[in-house]
C-alpha positions as CSV (number, residue, x, y, z in Angstrom):
1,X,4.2,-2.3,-2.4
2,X,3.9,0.6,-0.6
3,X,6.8,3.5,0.1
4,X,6.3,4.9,3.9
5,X,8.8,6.5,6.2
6,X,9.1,4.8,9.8
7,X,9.2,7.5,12.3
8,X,13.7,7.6,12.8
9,X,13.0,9.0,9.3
10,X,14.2,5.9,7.5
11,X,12.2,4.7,4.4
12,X,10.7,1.5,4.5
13,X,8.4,-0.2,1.1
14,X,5.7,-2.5,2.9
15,X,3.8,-5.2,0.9
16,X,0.5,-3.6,0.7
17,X,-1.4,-6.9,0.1
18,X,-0.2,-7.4,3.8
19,X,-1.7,-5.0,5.4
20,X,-4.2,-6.0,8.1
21,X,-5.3,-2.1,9.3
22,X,-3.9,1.0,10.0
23,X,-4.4,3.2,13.2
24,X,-3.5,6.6,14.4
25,X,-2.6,6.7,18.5
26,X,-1.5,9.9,17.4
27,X,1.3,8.1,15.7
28,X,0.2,6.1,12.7
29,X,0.7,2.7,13.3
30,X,0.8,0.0,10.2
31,X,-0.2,-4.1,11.2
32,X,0.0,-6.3,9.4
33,X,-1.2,-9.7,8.9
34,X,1.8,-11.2,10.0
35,X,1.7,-9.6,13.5
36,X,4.3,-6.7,12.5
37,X,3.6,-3.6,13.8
38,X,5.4,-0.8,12.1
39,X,5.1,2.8,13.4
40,X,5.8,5.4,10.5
41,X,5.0,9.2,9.7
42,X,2.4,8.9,7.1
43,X,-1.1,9.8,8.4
44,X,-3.7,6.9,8.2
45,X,-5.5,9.0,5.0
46,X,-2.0,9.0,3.2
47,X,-1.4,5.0,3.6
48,X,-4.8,4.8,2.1
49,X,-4.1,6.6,-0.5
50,X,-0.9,4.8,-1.2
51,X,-2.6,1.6,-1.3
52,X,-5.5,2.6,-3.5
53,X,-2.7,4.0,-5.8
54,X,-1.1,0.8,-5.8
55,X,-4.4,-1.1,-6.4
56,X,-5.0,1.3,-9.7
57,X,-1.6,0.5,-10.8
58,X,-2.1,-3.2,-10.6
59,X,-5.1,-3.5,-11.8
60,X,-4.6,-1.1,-14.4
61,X,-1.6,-3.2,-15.9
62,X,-4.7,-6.6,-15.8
63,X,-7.0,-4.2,-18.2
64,X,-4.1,-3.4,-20.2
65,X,-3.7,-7.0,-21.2
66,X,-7.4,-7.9,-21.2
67,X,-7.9,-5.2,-23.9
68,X,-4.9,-6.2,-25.6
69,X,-6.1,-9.9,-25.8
70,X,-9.5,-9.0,-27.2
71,X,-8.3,-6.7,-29.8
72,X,-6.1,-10.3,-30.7
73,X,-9.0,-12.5,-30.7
């Protein structure tokens, strides 16, 4: 999940695994998967960002256990 803020300035978390693409029109505009269109403030190299964040943190949390099971074995 993903924190953005929709353009009225209200704060919105979107399911990053969701996300279909992200375009600037000069707003930036979030679609998703679903059909959703979301229009928020972020620029198209900060949602990127936030998702390859998000990515590190979950992936992150796999290697964590991976180690943790090999040391066990």
């Amino acid at each position: 999940m993903i924190k953005v803020t929709r353009i009225n300035n209200q704060p919105i978390t979107i399911n990053a695994d969701l996300i279909e693409f992200v375009e600037s029109t000069p707003d930036t505009i979030v679609s998703t998967i679903t059909g959703k269109k979301i229009l928020i403030k972020e620029s198209v190299d900060e949602v990127i960002e936030k998702v390859i964040a998000y990515r590190q943190k979950c992936f992150e949390k796999i290697r964590i256990e991976v180690e943790k099971r090999d040391k066990e074995s």
